[in-house]
LODRENFI-859737 format. One record per residue: residue in one letter; x, y negated, z negated of N, C-alpha, C, O in turn. Coordinates in pm, whole numbers, plus 50000, padded with zeros to 5 digits. Each point is the difference from the previous one (the first is absolute). Example, Ala and Ser with C-alpha at 12.3 -4.5 7.8 and 13.67 -1.06 7.14 Angstrom:
% residues 2
   aa      nx      ny      nz     cax     cay     caz      cx      cy      cz      ox      oy      oz
    a   51319   50569   49220   49911   49881   50000   50090   49880   50000   50104   50002   49934
    s   49861   49893   50138   50082   49881   49994   49923   49891   49927   50051   49889   49983
This chain:
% residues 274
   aa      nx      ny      nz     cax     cay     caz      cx      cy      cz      ox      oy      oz
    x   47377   51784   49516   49874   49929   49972   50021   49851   50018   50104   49942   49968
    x   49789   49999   50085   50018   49860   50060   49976   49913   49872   49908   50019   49920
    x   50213   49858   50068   49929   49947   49887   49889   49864   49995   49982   49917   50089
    x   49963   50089   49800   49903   49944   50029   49980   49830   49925   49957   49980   49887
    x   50082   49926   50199   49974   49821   49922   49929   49971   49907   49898   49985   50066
    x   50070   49994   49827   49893   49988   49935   49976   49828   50043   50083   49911   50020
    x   49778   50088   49982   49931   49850   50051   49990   49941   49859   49987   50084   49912
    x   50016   49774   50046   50008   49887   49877   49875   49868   50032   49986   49919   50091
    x   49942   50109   49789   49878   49933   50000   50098   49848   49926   50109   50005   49944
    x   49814   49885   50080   50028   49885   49933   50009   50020   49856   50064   49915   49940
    x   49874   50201   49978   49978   49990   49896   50091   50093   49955   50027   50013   49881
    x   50038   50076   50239   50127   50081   49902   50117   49886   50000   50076   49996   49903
    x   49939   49910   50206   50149   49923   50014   49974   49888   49877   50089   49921   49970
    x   49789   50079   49967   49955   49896   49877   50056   50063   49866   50062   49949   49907
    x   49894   50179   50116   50052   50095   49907   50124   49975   49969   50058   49957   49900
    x   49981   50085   50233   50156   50084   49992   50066   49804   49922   50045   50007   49886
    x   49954   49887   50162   50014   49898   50001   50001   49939   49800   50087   49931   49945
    x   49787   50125   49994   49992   50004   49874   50098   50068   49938   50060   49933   49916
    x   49991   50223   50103   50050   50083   49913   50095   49950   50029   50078   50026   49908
    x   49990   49889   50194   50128   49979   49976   50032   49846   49951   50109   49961   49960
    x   49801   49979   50048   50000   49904   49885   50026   50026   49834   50089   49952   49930
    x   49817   50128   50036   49986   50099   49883   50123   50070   50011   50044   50029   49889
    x   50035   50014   50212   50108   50063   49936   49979   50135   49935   50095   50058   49946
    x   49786   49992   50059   49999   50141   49987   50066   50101   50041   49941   50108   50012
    x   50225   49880   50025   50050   50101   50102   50018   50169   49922   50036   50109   50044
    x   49909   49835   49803   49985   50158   49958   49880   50103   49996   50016   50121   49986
    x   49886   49828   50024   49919   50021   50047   49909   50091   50050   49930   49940   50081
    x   50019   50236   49906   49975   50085   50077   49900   49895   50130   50025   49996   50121
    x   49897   49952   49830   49920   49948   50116   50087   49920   50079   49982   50007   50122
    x   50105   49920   49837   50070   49945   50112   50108   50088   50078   50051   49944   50097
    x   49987   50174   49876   50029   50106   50077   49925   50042   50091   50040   50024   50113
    x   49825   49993   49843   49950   50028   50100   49951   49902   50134   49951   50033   50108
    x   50080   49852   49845   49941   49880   50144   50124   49933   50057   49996   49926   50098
    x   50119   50104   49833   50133   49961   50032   50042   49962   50144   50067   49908   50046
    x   49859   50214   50016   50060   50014   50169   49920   49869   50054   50008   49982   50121
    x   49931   49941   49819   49952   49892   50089   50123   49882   49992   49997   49905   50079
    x   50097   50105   49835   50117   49928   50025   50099   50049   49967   50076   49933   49930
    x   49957   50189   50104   50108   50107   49977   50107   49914   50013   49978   49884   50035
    x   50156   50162   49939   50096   49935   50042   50127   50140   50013   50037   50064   49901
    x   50017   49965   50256   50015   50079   50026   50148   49987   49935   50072   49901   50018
    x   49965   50213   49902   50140   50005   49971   50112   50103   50053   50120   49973   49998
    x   49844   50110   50034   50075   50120   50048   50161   49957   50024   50090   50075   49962
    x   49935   49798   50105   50133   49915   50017   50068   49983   49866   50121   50018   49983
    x   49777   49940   49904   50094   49983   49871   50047   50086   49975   50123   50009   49992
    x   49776   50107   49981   50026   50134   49960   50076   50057   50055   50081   50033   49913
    x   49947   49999   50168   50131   50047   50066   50095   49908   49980   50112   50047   50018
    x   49885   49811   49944   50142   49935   50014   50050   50043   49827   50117   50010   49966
    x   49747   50014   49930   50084   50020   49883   50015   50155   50000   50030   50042   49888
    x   49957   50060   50212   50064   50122   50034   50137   49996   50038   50083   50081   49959
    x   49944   49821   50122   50141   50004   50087   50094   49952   49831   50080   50077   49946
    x   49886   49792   50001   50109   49955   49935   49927   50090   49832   49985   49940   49894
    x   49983   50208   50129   49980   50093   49868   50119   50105   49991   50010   50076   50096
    x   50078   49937   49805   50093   50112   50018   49925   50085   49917   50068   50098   49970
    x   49808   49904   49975   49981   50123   49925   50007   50132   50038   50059   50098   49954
    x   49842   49878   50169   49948   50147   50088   50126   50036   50153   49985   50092   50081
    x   50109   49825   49921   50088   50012   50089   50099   50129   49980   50075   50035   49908
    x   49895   50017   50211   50071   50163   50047   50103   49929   50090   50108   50058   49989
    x   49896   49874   50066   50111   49994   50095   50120   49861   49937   49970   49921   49910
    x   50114   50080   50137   50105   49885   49971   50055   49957   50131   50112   50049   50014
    x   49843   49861   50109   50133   49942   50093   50089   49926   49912   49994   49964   49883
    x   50130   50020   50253   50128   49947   49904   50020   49913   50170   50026   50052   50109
    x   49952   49813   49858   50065   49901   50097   50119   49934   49953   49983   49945   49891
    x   50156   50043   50169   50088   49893   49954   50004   50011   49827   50005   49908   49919
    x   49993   50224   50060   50043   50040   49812   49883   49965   49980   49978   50030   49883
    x   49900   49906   50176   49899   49999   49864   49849   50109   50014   49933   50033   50097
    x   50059   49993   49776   49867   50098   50026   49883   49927   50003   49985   49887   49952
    x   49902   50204   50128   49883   49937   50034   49928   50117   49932   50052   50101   50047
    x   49839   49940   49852   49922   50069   49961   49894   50028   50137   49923   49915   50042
    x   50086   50163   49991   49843   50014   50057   49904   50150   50006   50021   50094   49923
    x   49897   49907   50159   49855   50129   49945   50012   50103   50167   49942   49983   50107
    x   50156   50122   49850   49975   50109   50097   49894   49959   50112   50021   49948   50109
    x   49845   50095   49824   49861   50006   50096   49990   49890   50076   49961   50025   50114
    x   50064   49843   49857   50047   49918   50071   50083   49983   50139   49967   49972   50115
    x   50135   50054   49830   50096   50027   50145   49936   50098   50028   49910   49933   50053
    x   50047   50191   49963   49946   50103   50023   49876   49951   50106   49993   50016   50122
    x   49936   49935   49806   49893   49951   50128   50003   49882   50075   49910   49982   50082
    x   50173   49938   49905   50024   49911   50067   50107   50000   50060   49987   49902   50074
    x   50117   50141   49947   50134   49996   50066   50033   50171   50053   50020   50098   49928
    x   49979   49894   50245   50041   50150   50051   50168   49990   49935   50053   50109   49975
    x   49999   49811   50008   50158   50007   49966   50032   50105   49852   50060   50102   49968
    x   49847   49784   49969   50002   50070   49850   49897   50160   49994   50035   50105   49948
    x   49880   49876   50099   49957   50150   50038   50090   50123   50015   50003   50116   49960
    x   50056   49817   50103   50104   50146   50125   50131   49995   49848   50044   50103   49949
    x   49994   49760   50006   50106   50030   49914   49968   50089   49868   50061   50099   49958
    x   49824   49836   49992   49970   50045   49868   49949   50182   50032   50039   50081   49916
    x   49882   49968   50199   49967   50139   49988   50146   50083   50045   49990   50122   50001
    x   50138   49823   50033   50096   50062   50005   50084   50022   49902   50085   50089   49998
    x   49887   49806   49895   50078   50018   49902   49879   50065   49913   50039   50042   49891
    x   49831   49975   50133   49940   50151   49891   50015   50096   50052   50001   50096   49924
    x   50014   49930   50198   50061   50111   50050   50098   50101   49970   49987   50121   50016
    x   50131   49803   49931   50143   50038   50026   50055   49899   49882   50091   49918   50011
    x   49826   50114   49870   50036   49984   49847   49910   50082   49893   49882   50024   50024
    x   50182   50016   49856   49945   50054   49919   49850   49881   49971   49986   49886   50044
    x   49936   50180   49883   49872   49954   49968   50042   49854   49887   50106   49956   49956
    x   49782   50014   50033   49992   49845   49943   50098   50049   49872   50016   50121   49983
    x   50022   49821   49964   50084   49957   49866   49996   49885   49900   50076   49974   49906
    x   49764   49934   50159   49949   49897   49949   50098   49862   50010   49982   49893   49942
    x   50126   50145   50148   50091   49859   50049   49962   49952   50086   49948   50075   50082
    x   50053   49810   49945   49951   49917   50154   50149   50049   50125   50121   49997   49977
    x   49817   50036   50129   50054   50045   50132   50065   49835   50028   49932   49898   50011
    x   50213   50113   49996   50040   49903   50039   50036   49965   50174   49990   50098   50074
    x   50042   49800   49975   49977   49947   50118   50084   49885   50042   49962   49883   49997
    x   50173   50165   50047   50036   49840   50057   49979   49958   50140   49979   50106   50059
    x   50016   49821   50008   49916   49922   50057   50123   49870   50067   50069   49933   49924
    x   49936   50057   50187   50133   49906   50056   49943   49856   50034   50068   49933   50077
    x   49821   50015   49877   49945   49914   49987   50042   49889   49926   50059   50020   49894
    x   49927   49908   50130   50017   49860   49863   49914   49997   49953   49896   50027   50061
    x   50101   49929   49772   49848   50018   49909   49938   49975   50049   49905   50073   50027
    x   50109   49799   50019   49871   49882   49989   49927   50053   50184   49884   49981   50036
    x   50204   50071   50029   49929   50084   50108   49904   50117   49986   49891   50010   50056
    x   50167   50080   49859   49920   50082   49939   49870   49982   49921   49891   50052   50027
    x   50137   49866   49869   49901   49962   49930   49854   49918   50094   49884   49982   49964
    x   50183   49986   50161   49884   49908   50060   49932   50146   50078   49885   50012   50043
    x   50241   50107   49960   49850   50166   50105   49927   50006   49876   49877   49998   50010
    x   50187   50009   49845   49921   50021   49919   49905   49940   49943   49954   50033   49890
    x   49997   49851   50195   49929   49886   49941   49870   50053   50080   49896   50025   49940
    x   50116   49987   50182   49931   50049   50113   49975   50159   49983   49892   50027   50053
    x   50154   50061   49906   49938   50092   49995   49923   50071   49869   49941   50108   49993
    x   50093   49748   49864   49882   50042   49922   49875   49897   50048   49886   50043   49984
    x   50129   49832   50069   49864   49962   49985   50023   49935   50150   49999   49878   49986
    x   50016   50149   50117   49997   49968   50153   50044   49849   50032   49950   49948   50100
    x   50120   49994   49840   50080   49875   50042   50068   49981   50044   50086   50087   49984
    x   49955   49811   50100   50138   49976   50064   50047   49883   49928   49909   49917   50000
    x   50191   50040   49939   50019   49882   49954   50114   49923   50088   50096   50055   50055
    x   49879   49830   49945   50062   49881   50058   50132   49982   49875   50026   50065   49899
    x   50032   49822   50159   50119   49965   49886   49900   49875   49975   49910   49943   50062
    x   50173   50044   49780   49967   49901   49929   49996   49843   50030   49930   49919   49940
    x   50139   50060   50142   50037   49891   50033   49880   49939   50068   49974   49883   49970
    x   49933   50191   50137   49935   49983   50068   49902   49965   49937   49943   49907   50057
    x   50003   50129   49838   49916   49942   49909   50016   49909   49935   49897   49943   49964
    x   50236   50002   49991   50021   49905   49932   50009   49920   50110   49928   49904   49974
    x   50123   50080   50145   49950   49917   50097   49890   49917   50005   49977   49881   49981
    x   49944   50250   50058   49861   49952   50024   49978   49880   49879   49980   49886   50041
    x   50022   50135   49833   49949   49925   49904   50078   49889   49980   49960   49911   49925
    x   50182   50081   50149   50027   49867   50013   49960   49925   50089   49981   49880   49980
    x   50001   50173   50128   49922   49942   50076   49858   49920   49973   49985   49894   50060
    x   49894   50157   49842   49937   49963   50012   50028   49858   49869   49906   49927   49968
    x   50167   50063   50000   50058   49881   49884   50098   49935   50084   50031   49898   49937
    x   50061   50107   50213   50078   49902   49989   49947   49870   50039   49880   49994   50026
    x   50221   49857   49987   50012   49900   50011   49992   49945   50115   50068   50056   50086
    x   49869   49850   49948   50055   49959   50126   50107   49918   50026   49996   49911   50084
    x   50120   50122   49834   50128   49972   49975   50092   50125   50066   50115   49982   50038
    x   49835   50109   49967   50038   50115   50083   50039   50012   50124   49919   50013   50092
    x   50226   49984   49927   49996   49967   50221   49956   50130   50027   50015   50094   49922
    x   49918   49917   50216   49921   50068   50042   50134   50130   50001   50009   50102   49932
    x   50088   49838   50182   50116   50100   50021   50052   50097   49863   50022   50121   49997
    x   49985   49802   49920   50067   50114   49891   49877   50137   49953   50021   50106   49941
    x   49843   49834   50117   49890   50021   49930   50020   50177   50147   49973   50117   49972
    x   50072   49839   50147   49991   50127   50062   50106   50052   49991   50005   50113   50049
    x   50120   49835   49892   50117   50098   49966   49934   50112   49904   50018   50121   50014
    x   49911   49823   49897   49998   50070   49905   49856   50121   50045   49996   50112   49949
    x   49932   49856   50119   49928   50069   50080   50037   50094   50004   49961   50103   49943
    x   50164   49870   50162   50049   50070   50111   50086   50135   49931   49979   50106   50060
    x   50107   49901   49830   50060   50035   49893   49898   50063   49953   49991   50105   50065
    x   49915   49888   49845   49906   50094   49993   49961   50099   50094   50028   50119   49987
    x   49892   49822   50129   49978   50108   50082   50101   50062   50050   49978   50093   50077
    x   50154   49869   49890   50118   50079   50049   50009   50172   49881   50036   50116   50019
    x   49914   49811   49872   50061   50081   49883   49864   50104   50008   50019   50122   50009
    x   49823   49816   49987   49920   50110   49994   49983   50079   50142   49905   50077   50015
    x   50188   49901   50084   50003   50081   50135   50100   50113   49984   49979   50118   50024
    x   50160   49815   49920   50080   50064   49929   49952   50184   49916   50026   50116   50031
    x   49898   49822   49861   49926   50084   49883   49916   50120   50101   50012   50122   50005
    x   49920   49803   50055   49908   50091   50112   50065   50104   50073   49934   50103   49997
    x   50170   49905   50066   50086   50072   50050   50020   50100   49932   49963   50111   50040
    x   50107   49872   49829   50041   50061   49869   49906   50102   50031   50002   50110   50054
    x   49903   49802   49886   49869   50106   49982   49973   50121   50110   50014   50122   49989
    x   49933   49784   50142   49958   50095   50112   50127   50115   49968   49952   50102   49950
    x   50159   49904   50062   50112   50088   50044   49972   50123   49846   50003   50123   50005
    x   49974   49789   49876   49961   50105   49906   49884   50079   49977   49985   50098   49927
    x   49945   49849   50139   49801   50064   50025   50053   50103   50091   49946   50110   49991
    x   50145   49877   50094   50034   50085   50112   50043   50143   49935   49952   50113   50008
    x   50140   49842   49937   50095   50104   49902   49930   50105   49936   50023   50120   50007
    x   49833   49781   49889   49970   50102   49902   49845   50027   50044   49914   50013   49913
    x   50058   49993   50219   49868   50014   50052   49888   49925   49946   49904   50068   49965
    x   50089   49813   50023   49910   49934   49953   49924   49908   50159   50045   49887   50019
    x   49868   50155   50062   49993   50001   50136   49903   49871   49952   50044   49893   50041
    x   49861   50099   49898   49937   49828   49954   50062   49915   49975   49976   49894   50059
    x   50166   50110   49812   50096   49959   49987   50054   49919   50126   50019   49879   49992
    x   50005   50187   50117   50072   49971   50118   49964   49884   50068   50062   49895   50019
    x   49788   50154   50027   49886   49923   50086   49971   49868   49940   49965   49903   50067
    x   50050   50097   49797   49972   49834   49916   50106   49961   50047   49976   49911   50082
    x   50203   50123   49904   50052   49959   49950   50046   49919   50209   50031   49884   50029
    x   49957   50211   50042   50011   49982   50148   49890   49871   50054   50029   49920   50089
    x   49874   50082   49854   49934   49908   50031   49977   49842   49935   49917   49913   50026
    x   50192   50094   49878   50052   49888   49932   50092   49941   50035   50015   49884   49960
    x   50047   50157   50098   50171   49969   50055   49998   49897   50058   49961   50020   50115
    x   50065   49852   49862   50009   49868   50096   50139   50003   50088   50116   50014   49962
    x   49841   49971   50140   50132   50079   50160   50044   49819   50017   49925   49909   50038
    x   50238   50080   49915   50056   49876   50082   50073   49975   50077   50023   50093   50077
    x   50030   49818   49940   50110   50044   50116   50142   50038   49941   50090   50050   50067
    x   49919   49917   49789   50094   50011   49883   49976   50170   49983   50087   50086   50004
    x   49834   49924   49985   50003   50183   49963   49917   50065   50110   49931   50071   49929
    x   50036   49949   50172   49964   50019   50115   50050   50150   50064   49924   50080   50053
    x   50201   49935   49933   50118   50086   50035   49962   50100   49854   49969   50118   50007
    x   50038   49839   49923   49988   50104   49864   49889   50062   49996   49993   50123   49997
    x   49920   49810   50004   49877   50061   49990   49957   50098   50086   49927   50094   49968
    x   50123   49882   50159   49990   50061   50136   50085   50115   49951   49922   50091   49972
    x   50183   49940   50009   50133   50079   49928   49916   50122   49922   49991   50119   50031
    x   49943   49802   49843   49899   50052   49890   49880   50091   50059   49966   50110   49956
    x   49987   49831   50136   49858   50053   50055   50027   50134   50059   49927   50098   49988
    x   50203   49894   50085   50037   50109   50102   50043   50118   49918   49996   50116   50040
    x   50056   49832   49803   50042   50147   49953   49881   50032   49905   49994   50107   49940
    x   49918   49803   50048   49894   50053   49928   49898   50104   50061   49947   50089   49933
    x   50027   49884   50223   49931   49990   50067   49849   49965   50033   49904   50054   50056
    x   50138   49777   49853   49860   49932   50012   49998   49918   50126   50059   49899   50038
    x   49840   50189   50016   49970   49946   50131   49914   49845   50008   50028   49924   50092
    x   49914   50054   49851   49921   49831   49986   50110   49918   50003   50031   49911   50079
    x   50049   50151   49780   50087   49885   49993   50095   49953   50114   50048   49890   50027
    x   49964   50247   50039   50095   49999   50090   49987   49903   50144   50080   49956   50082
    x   49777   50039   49900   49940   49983   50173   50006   49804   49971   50021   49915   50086
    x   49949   50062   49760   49992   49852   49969   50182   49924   50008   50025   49896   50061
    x   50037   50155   49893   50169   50017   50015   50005   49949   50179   50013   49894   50061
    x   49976   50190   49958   50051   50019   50167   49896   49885   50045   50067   49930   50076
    x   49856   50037   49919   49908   49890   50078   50028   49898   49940   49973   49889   50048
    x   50090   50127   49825   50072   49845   49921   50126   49940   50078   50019   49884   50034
    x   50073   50243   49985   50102   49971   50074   49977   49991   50139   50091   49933   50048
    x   49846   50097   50022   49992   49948   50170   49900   49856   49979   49960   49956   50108
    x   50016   50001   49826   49942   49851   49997   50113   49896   49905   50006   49877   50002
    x   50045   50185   49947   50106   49893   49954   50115   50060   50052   50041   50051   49896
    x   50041   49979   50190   50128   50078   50047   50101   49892   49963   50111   50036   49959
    x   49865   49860   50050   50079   49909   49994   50070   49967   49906   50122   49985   50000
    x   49762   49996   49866   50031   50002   49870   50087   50100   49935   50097   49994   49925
    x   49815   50123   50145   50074   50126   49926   50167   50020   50058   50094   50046   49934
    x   49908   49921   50162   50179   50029   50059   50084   49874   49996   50107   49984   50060
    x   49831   49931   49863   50069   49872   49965   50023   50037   49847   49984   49902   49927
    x   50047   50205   50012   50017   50027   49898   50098   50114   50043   49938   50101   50035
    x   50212   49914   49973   50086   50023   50091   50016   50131   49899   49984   50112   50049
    x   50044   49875   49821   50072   50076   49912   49872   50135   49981   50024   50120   49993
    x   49844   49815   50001   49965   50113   49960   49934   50088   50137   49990   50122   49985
    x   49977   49831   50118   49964   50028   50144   50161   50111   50010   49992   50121   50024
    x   50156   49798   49951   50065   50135   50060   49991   50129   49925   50016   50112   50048
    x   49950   49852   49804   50064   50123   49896   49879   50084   50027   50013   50116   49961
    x   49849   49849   50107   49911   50072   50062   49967   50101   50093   49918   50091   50008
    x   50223   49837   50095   50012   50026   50182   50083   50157   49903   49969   50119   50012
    x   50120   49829   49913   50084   50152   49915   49949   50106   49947   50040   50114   50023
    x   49865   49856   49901   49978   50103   49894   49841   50022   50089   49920   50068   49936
    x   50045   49896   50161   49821   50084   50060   50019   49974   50158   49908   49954   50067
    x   50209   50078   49983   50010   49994   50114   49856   50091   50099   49973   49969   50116
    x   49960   50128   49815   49899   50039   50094   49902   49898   50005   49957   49957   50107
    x   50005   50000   49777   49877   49939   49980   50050   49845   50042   49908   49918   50004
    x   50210   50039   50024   50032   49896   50076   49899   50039   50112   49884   49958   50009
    x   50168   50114   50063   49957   50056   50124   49846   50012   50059   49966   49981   50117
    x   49962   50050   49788   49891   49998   49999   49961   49863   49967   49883   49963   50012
    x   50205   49966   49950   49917   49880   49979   50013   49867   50164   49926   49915   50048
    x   50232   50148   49987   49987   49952   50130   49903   50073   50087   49939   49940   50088
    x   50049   50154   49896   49910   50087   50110   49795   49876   49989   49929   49938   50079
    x   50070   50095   49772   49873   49906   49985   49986   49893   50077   49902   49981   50072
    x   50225   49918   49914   50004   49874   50019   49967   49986   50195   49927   49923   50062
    x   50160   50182   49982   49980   50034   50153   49856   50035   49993   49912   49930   50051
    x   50065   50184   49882   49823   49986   50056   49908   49898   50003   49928   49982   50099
    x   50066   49933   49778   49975   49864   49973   49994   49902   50104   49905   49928   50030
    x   50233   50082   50035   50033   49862   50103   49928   50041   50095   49951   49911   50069
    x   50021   50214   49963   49952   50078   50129   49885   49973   50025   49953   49940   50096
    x   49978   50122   49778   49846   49976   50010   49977   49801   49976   49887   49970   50038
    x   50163   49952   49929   50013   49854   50018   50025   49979   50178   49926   49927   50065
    x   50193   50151   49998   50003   49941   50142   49833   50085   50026   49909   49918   50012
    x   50063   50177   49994   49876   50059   50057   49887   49928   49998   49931   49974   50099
    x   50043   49984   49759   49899   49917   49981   49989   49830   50116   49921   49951   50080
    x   50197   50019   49865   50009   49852   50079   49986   50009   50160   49953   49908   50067
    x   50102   50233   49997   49975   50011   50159   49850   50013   50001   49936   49922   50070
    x   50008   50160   49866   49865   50045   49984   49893   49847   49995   49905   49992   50078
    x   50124   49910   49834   49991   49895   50000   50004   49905   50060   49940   49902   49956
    x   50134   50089   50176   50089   49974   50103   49903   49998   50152   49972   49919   50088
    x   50000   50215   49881   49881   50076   50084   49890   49969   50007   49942   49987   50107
    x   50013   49999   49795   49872   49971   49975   49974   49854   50007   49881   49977   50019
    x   50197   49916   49970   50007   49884   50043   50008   49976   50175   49949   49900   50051
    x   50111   50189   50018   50042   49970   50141   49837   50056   50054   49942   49922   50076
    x   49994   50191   49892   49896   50036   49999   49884   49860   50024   49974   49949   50109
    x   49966   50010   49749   49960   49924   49975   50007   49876   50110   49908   49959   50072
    x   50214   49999   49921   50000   49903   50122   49967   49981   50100   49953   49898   50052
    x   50089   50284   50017   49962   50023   50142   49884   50018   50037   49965   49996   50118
    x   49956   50028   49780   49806   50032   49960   49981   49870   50055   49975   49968   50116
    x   50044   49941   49754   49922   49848   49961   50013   49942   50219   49894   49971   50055
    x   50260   50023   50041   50038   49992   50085   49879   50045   50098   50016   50001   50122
């Protein structure tokens, strides 16, 4: 069933505008006119689900520490935890009212960020990046510009870093939205360029992949003027080397094609105007 907008006269947003002056939030009547300035929570609520051990059936275990969390949860949100948790009701005696334990080769704070995302759909950034931002909008103009993009640069190193993490763990525990945020966040440099490219190929995120490879045939220079990590590359993805020279040849190709084509059409022109 289609749902349906309700339309707001000047005199309900006057309303609605009074009772919350008044502070009536107990109110039966202000229950009922509420939705004219609802305030959607479903995000809290689930965030004081995730950090609730009351109703928690399951226990992960990252790096010795336990994480409480809610069966139905992983259950509908994660094919990983799906496939794990109906194998272990399978091929165990019936409940015993203990939480099904779970270790997990993750680092907490990796884990805890699928689990952040698969109770209330977030991806989180690192901290830093936020505290950035807000220094930014307070610093000095005592500030040299240069230290101001080291520190940039260091950030976006660290939340490109995090992103990876992520994509490679969305991968893991089937979280396919998970992925697509986390792929389309990824800032491609010439510093991590090779990794990411590395990352994409075993994920098999193709976006990311196609932005990688068009990063590196426009900066080639940059990227193989970085000796140490260009060889330990040529080592450990020798196919996808390959393919990346193969690109770079198609690239130059369709560049000579174009410019003869170009070429042509100029000698043309001339011999017309003639």
């Amino acid at each position: 069933m289609a749902g349906i907008t309700p339309e707001y006269s000047d005199e309900d947003e006057e309303l609605n505008e009074q009772l919350d002056a008044d502070d009536q939030t107990n109110s039966v009547f202000d229950t009922e006119i509420s939705y004219v300035g609802a305030i959607h929570t479903l995000n809290d609520d689930m965030k004081f689900a995730m950090s609730d051990e009351a109703w928690a059936d399951v226990v992960l275990v990252a790096e010795g520490r336990r994480i409480p969390v809610h069966r139905c949860m992983l259950i509908a949100r994660s094919e990983y935890f799906r496939a794990v948790l109906s194998f272990r009701h399978s091929s165990t005696h019936p409940d015993d009212g203990k939480p099904t334990i779970i270790n997990v080769e993750d680092s907490y704070a990796g884990i805890v960020r699928v689990l952040r995302f698969i109770y209330y759909d977030q991806v989180v950034l690192p901290q830093s990046k936020q505290t950035a931002d807000n220094e930014a909008e307070v610093s000095t103009d005592s500030v040299i510009e240069s230290d101001n993009s080291e520190i940039e640069d260091h950030i976006e190193e660290e939340v490109s870093d995090q992103l990876l993490e992520d994509l490679i763990a969305a991968d893991k525990y089937g979280l396919e939205r998970m992925m697509r945020l986390c792929e389309h966040a990824v800032c491609v440099t010439a510093a991590n360029c090779l990794e990411v490219l590395a990352v994409a190929e075993l994920v098999h995120a193709a976006h990311l992949k196609q932005v990688a490879m068009r990063f590196v045939q426009t900066h080639l220079a940059a990227v193989t003027a970085r000796q140490k990590e260009f060889h330990r590359f040529q080592a450990d993805f020798p196919q996808l080397l390959q393919e990346l020279y193969d690109s770079l040849r198609d690239a130059n190709r369709d560049e000579y094609l174009l410019r003869v084509r170009m070429a042509q059409d100029s000698e043309y022109e001339l011999g017309s105007s003639a």
